[in-house]
PDB file of N, CA, C and O in Angstrom, chain B, residues numbered from 101:
ATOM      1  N   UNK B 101     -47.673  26.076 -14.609  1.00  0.00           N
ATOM      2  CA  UNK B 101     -48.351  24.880 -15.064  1.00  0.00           C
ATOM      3  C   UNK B 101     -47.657  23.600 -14.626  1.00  0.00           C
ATOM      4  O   UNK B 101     -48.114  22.463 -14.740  1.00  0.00           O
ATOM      5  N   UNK B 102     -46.718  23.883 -14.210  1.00  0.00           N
ATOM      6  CA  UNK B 102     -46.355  22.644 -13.349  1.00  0.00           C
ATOM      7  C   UNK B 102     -46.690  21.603 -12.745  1.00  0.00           C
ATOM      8  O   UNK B 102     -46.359  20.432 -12.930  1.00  0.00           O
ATOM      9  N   UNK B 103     -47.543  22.196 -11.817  1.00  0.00           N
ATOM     10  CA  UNK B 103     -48.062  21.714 -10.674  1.00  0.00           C
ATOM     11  C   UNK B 103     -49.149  20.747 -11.500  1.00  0.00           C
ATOM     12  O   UNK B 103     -49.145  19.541 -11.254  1.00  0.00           O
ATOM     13  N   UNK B 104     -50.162  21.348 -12.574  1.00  0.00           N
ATOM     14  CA  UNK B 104     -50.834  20.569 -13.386  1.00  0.00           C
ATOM     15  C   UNK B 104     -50.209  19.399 -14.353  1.00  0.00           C
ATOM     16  O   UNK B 104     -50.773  18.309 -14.445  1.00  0.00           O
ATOM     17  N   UNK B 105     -49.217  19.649 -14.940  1.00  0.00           N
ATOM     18  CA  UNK B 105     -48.803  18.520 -15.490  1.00  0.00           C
ATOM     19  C   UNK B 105     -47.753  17.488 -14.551  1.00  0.00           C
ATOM     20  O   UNK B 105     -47.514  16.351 -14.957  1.00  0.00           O
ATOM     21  N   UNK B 106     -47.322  17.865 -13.616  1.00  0.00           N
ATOM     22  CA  UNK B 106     -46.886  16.818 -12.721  1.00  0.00           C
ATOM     23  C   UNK B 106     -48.010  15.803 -12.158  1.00  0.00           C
ATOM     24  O   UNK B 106     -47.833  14.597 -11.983  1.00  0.00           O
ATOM     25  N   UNK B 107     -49.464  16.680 -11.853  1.00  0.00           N
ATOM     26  CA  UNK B 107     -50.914  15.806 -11.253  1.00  0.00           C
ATOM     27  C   UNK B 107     -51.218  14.918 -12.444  1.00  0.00           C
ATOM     28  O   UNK B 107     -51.277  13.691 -12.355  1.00  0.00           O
ATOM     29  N   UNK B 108     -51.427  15.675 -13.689  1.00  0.00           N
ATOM     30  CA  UNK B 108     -51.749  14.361 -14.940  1.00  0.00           C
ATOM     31  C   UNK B 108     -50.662  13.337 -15.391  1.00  0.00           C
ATOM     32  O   UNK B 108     -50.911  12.229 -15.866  1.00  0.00           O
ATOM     33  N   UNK B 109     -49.504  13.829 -15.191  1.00  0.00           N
ATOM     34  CA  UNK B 109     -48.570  12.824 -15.782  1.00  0.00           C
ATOM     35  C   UNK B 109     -47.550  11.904 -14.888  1.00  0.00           C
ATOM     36  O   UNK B 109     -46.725  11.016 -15.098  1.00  0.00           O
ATOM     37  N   UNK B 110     -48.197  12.787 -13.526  1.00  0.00           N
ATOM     38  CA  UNK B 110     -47.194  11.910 -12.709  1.00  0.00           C
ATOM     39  C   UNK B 110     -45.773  12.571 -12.095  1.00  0.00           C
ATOM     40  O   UNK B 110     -44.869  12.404 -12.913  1.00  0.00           O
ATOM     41  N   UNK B 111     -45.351  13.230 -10.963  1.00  0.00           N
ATOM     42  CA  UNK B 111     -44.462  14.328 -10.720  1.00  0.00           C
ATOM     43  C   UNK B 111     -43.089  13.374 -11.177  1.00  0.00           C
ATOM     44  O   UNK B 111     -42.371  13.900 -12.027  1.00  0.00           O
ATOM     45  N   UNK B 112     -42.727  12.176 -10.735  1.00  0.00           N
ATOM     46  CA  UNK B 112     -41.779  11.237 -11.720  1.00  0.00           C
ATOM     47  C   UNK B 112     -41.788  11.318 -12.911  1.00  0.00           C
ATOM     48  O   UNK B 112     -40.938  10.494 -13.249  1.00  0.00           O
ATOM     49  N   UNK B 113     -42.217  11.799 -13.860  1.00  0.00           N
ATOM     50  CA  UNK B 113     -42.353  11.660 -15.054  1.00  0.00           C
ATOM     51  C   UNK B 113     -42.392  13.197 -15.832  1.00  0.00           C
ATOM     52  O   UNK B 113     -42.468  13.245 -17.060  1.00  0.00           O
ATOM     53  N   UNK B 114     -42.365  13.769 -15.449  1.00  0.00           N
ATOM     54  CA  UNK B 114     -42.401  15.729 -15.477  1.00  0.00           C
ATOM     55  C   UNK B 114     -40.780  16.460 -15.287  1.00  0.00           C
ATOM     56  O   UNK B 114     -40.349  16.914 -14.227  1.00  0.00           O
ATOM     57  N   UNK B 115     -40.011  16.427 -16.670  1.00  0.00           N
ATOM     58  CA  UNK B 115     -38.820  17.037 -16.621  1.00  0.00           C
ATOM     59  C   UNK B 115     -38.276  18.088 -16.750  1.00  0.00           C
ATOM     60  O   UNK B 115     -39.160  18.583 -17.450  1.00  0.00           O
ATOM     61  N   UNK B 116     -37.235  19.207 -16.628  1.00  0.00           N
ATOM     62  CA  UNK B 116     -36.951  20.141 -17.162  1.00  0.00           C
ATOM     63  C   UNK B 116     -36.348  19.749 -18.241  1.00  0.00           C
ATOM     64  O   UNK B 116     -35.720  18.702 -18.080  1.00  0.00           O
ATOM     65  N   UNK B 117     -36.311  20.137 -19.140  1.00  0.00           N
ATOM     66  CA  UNK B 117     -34.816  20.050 -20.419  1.00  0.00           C
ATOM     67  C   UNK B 117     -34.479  21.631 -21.141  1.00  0.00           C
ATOM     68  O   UNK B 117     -35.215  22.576 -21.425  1.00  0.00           O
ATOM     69  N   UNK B 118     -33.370  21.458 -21.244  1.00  0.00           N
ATOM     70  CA  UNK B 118     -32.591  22.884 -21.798  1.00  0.00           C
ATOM     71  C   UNK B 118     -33.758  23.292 -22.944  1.00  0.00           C
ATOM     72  O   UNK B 118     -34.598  22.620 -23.542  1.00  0.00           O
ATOM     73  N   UNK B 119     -33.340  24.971 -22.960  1.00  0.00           N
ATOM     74  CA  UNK B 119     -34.473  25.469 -23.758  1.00  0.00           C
ATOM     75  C   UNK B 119     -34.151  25.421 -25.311  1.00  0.00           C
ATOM     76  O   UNK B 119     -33.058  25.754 -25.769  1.00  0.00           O
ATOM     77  N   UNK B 120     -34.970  25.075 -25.895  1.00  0.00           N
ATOM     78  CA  UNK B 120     -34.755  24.894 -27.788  1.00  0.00           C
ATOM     79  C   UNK B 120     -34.862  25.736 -28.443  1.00  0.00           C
ATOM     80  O   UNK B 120     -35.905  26.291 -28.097  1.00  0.00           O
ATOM     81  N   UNK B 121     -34.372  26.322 -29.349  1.00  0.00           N
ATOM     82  CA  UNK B 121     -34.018  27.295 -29.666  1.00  0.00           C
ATOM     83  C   UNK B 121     -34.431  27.188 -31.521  1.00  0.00           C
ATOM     84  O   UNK B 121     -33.735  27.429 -32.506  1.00  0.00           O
ATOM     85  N   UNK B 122     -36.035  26.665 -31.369  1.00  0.00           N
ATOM     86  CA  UNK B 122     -36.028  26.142 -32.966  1.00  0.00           C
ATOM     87  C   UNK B 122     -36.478  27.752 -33.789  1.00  0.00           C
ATOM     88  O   UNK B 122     -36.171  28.859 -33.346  1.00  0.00           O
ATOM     89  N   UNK B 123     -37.233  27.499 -35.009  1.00  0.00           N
ATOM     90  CA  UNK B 123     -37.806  28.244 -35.497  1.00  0.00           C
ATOM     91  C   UNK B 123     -39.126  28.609 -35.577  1.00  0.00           C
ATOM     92  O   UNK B 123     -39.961  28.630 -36.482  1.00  0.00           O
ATOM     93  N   UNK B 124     -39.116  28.826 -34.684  1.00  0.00           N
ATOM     94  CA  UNK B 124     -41.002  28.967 -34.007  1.00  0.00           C
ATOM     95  C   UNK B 124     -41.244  30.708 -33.819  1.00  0.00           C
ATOM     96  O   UNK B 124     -40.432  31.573 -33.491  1.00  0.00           O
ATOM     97  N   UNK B 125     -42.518  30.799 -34.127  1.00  0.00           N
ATOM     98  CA  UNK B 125     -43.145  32.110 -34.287  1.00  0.00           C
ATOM     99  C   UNK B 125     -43.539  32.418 -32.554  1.00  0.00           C
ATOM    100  O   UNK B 125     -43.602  33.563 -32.104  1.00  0.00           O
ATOM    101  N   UNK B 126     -43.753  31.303 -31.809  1.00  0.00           N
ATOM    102  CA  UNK B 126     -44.260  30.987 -30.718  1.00  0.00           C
ATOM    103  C   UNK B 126     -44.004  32.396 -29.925  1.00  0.00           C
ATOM    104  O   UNK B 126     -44.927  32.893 -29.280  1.00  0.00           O
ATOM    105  N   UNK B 127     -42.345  33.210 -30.014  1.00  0.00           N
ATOM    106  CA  UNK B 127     -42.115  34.276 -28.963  1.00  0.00           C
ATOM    107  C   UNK B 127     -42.755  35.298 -29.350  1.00  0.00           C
ATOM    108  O   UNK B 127     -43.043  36.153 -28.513  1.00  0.00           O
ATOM    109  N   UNK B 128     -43.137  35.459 -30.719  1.00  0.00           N
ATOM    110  CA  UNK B 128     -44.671  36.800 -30.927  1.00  0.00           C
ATOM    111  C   UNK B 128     -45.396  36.979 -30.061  1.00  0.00           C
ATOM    112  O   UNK B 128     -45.509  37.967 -29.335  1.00  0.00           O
ATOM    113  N   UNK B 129     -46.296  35.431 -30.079  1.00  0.00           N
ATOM    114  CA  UNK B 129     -47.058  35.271 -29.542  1.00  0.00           C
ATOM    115  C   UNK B 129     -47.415  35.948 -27.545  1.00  0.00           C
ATOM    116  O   UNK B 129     -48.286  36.571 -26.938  1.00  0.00           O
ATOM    117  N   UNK B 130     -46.206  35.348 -27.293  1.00  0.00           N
ATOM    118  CA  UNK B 130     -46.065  35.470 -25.778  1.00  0.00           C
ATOM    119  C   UNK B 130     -45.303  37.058 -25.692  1.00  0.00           C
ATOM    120  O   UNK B 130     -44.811  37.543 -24.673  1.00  0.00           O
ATOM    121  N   UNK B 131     -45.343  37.502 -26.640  1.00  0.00           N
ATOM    122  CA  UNK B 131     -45.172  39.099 -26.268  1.00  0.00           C
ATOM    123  C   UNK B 131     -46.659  39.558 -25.968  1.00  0.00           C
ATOM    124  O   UNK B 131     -46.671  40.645 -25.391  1.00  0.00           O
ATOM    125  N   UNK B 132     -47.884  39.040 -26.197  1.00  0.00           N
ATOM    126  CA  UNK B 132     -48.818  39.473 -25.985  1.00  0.00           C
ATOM    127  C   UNK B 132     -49.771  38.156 -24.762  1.00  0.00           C
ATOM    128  O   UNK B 132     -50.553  38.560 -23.901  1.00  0.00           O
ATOM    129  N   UNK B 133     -49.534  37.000 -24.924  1.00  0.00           N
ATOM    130  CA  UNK B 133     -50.291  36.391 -23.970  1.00  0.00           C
ATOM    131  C   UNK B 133     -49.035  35.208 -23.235  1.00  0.00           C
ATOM    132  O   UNK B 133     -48.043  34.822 -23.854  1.00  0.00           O
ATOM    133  N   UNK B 134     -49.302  34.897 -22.164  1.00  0.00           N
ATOM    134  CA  UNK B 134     -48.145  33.971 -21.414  1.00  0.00           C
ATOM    135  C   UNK B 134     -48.161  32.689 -22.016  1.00  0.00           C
ATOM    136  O   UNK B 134     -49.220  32.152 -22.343  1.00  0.00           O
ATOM    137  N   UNK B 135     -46.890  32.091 -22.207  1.00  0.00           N
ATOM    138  CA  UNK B 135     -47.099  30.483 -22.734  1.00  0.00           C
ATOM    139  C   UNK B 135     -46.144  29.540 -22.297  1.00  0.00           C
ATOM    140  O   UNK B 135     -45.692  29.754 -21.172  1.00  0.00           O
ATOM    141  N   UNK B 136     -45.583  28.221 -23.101  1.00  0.00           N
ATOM    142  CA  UNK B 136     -44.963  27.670 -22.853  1.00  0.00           C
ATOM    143  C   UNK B 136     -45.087  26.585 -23.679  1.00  0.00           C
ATOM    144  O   UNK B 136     -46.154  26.116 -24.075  1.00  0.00           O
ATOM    145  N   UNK B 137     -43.784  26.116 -23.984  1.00  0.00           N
ATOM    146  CA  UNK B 137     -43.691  24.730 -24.780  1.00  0.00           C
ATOM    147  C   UNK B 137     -43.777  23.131 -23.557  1.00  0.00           C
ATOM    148  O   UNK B 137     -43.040  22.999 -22.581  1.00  0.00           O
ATOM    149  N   UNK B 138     -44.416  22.534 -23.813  1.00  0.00           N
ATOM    150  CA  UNK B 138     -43.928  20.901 -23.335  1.00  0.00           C
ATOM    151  C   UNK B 138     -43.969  19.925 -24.548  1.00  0.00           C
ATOM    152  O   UNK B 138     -44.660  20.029 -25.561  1.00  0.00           O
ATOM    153  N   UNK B 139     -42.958  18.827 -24.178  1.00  0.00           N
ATOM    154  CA  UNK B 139     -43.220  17.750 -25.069  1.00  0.00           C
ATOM    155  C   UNK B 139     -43.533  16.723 -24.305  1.00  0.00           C
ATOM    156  O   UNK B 139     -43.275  16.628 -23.105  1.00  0.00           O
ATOM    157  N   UNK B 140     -44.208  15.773 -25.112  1.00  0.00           N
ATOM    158  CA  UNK B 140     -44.833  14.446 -24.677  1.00  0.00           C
ATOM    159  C   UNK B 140     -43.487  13.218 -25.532  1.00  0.00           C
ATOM    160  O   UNK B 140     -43.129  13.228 -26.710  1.00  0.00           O
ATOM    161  N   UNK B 141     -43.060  12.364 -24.490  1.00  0.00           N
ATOM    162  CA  UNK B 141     -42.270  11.489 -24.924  1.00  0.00           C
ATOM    163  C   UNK B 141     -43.486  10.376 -25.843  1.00  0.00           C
ATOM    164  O   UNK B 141     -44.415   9.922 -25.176  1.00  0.00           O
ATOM    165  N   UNK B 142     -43.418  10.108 -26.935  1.00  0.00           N
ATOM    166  CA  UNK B 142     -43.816   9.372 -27.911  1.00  0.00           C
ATOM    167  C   UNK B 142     -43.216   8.115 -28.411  1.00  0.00           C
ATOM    168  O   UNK B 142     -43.732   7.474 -29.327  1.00  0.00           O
ATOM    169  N   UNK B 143     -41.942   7.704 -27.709  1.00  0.00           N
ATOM    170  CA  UNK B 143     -41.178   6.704 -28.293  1.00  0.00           C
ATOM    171  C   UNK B 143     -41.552   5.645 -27.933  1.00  0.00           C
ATOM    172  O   UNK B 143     -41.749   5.559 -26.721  1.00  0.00           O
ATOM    173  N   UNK B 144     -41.802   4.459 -28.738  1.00  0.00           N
ATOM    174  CA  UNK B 144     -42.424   3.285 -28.477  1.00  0.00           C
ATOM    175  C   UNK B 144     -41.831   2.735 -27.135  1.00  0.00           C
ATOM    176  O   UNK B 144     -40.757   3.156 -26.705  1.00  0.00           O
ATOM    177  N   UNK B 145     -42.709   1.596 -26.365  1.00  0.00           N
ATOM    178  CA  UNK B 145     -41.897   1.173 -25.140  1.00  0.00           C
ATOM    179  C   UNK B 145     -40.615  -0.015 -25.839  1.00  0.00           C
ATOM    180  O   UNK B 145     -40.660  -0.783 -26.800  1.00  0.00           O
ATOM    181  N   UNK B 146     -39.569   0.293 -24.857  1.00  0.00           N
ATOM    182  CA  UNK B 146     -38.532  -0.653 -24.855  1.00  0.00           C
ATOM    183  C   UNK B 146     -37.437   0.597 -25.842  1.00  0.00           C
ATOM    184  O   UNK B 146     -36.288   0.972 -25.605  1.00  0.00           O
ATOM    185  N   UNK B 147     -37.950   0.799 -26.449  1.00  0.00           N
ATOM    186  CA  UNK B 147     -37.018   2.420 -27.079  1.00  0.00           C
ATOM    187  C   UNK B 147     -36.186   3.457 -26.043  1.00  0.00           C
ATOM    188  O   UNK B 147     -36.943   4.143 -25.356  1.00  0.00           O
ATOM    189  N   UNK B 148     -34.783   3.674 -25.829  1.00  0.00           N
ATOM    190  CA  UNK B 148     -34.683   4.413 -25.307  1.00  0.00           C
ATOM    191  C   UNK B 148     -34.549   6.220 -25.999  1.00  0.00           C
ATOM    192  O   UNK B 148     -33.822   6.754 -26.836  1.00  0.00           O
ATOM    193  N   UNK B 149     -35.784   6.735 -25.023  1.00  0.00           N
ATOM    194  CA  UNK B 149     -35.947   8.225 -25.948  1.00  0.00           C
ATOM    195  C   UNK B 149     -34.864   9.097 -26.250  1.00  0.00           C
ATOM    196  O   UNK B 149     -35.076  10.078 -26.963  1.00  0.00           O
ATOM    197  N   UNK B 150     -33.490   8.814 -25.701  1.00  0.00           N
ATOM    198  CA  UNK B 150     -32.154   9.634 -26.130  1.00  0.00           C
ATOM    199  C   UNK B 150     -31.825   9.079 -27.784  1.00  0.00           C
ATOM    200  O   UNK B 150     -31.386   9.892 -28.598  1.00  0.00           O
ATOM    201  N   UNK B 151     -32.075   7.661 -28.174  1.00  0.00           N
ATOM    202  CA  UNK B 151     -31.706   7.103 -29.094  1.00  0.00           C
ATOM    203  C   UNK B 151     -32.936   6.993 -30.344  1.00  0.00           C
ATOM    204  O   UNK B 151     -32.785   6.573 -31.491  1.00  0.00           O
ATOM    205  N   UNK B 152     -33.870   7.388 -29.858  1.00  0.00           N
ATOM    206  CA  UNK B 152     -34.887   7.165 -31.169  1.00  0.00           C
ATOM    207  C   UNK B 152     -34.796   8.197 -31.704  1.00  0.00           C
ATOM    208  O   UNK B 152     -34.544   9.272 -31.160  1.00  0.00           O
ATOM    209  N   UNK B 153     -35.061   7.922 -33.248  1.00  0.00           N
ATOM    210  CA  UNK B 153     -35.216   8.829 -34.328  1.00  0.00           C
ATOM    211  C   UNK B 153     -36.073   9.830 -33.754  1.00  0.00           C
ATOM    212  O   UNK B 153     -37.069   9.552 -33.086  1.00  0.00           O
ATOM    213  N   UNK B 154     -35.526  11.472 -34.121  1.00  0.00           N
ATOM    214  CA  UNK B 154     -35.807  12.662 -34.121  1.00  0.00           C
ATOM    215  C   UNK B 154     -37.304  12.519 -35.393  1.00  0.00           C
ATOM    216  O   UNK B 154     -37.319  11.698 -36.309  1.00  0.00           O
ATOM    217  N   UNK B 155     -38.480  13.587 -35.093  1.00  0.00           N
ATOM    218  CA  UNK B 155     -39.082  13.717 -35.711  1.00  0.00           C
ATOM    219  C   UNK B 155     -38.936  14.256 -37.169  1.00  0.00           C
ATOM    220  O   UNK B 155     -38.226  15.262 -37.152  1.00  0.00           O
ATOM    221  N   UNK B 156     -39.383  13.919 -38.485  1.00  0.00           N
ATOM    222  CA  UNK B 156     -38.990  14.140 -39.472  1.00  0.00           C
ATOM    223  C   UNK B 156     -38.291  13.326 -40.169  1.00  0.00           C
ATOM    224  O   UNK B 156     -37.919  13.554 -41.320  1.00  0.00           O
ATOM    225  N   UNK B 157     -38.006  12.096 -39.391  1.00  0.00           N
ATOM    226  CA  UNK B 157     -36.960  11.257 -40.061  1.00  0.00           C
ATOM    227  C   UNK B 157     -37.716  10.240 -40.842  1.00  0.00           C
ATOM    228  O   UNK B 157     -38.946  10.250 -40.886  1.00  0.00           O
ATOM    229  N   UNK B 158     -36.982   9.367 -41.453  1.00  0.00           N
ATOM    230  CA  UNK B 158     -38.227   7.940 -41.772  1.00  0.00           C
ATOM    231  C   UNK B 158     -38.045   7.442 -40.655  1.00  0.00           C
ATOM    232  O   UNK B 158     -39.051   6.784 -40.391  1.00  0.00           O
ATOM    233  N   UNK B 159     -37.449   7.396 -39.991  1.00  0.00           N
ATOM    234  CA  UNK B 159     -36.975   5.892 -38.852  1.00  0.00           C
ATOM    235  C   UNK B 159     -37.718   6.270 -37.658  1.00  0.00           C
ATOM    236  O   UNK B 159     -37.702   5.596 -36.628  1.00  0.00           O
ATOM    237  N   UNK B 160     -38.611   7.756 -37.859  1.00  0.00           N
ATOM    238  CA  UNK B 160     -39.468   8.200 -36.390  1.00  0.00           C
ATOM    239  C   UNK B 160     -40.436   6.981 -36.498  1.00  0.00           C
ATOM    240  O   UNK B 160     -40.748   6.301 -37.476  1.00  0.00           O
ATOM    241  N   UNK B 161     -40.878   6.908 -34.967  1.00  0.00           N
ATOM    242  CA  UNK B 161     -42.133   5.876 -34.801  1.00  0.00           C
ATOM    243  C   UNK B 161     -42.682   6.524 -33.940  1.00  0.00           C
ATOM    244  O   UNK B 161     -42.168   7.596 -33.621  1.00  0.00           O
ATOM    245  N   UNK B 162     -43.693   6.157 -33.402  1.00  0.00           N
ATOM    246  CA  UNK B 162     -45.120   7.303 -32.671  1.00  0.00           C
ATOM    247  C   UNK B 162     -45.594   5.657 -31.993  1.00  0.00           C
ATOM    248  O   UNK B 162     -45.928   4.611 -32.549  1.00  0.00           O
ATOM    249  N   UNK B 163     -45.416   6.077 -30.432  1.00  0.00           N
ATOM    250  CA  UNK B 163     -46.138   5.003 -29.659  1.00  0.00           C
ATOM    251  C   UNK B 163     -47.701   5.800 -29.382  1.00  0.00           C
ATOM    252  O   UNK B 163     -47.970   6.323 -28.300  1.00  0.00           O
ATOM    253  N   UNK B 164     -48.345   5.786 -30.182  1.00  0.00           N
ATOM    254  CA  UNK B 164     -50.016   6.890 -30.738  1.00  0.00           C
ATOM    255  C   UNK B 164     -50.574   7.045 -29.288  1.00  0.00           C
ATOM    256  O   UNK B 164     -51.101   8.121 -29.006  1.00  0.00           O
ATOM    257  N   UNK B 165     -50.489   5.871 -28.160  1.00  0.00           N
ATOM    258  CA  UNK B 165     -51.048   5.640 -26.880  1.00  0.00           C
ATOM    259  C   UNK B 165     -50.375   6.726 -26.189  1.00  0.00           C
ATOM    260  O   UNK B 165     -50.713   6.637 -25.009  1.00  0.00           O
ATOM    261  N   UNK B 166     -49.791   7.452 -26.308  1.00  0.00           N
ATOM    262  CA  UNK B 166     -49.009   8.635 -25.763  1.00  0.00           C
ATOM    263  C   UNK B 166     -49.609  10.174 -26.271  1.00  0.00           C
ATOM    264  O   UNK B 166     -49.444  11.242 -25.683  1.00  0.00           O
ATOM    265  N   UNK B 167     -50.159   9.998 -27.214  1.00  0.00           N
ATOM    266  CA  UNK B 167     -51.149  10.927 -27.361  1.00  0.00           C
ATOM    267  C   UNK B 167     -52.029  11.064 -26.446  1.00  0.00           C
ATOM    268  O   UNK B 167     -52.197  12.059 -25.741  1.00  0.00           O
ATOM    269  N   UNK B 168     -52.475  10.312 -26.433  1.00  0.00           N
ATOM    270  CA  UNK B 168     -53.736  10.660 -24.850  1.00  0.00           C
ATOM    271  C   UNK B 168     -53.171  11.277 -23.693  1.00  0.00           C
ATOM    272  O   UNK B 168     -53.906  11.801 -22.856  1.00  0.00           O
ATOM    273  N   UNK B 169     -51.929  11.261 -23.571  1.00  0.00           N
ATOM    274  CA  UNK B 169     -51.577  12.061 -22.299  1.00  0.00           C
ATOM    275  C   UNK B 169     -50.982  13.193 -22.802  1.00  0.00           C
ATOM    276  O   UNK B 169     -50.365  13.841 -21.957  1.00  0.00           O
ATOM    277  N   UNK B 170     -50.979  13.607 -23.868  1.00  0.00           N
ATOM    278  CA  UNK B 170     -50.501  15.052 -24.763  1.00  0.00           C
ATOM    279  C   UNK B 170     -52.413  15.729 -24.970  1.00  0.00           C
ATOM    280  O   UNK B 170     -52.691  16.926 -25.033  1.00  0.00           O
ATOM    281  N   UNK B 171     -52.736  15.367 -24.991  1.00  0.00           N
ATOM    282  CA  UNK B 171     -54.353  16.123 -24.776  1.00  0.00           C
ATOM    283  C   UNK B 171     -54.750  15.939 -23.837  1.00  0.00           C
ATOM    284  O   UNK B 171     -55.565  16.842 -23.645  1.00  0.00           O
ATOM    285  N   UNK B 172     -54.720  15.083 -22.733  1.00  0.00           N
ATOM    286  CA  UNK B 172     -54.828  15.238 -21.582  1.00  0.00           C
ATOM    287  C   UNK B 172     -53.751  16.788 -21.177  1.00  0.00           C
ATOM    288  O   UNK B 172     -54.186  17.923 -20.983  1.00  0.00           O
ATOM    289  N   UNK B 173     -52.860  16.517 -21.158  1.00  0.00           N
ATOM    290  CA  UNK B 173     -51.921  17.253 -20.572  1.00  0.00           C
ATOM    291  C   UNK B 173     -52.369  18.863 -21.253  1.00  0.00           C
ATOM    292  O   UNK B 173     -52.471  19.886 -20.577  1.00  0.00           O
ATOM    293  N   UNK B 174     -52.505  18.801 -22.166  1.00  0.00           N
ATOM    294  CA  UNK B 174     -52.925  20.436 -22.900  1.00  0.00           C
ATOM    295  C   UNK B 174     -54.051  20.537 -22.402  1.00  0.00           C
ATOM    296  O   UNK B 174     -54.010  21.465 -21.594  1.00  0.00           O
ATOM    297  N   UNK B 175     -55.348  19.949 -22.453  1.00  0.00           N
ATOM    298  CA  UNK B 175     -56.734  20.538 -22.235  1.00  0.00           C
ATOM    299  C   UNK B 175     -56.788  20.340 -20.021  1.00  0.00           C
ATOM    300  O   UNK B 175     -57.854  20.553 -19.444  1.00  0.00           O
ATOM    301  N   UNK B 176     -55.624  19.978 -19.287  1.00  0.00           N
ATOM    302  CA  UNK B 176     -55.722  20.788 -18.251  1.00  0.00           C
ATOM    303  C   UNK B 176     -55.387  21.385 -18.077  1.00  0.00           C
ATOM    304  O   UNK B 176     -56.038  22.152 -17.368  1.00  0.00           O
ATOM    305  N   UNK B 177     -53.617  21.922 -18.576  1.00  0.00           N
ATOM    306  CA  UNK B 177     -53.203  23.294 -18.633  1.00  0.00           C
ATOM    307  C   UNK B 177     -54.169  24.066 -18.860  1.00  0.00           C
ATOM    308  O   UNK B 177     -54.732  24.411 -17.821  1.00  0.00           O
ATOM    309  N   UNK B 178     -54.666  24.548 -19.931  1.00  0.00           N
ATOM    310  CA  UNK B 178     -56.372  25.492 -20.789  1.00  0.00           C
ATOM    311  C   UNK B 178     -56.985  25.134 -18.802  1.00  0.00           C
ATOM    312  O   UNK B 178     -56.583  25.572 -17.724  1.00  0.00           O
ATOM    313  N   UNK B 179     -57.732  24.469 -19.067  1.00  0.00           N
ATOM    314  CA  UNK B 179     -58.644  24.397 -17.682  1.00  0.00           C
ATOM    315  C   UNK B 179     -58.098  25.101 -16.299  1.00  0.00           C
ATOM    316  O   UNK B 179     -58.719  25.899 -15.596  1.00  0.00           O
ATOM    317  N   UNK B 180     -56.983  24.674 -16.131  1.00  0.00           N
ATOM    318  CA  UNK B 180     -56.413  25.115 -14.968  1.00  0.00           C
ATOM    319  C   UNK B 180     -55.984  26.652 -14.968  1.00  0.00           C
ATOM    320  O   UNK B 180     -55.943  27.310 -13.929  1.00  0.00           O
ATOM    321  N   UNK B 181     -55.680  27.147 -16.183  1.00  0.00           N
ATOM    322  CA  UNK B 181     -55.364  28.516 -15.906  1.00  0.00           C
ATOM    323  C   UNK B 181     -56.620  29.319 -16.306  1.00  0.00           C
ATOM    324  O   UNK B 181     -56.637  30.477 -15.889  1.00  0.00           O
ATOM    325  N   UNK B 182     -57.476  28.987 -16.902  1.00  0.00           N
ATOM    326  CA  UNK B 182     -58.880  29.661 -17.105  1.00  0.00           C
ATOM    327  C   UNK B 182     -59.142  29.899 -15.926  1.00  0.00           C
ATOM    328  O   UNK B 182     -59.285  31.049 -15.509  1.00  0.00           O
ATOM    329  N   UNK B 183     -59.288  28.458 -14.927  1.00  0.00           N
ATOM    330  CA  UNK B 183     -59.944  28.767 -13.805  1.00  0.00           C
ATOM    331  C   UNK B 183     -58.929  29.898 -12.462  1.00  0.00           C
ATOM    332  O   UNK B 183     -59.359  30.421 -11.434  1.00  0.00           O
ATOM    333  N   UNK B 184     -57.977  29.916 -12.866  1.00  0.00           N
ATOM    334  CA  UNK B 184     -57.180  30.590 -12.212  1.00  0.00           C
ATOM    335  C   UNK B 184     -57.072  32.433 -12.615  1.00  0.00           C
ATOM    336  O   UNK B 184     -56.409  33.226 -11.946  1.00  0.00           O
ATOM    337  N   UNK B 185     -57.965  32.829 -13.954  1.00  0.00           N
ATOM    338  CA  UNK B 185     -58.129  33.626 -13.683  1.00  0.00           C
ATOM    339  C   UNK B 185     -59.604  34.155 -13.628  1.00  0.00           C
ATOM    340  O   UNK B 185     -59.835  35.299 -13.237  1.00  0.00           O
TER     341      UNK B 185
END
């Protein structure tokens, strides 16, 4: 899915980061169908995203206009691998 979220978001803007290791049911899942986590940077502009509040906090803020490229970005992944099989 790469290749798709580098085309919607821009191949500058499409990172690796070390894998997280939270408490997610998510690896069930992919014992039976293929998946993958991405995140969408949400931090207001002028914020640098190493320094803004972690989600859950009070001090999180949500630049909301960044949503649109988090459903963008999910409903072409879905599209692109449907059509791929």
């Amino acid at each position: 899915m790469l290749p798709t979220l580098q085309r919607v978001a821009g191949a500058d803007k499409v990172q690796f980061v070390p894998k997280v290791t939270g408490s997610e049911d998510f690896s069930y899942f992919q014992k039976l169908v293929p998946g993958l986590f991405f995140f969408v940077g949400v931090a207001p502009p002028g914020v640098d995203p190493t320094k803004a509040a972690p989600n859950h906090s009070p001090r999180f803020s949500v630049d909301e206009s960044a949503l649109l490229l988090g459903v963008r970005s999910l409903a072409s992944v879905a599209c692109d691998w449907l059509e791929s099989q």
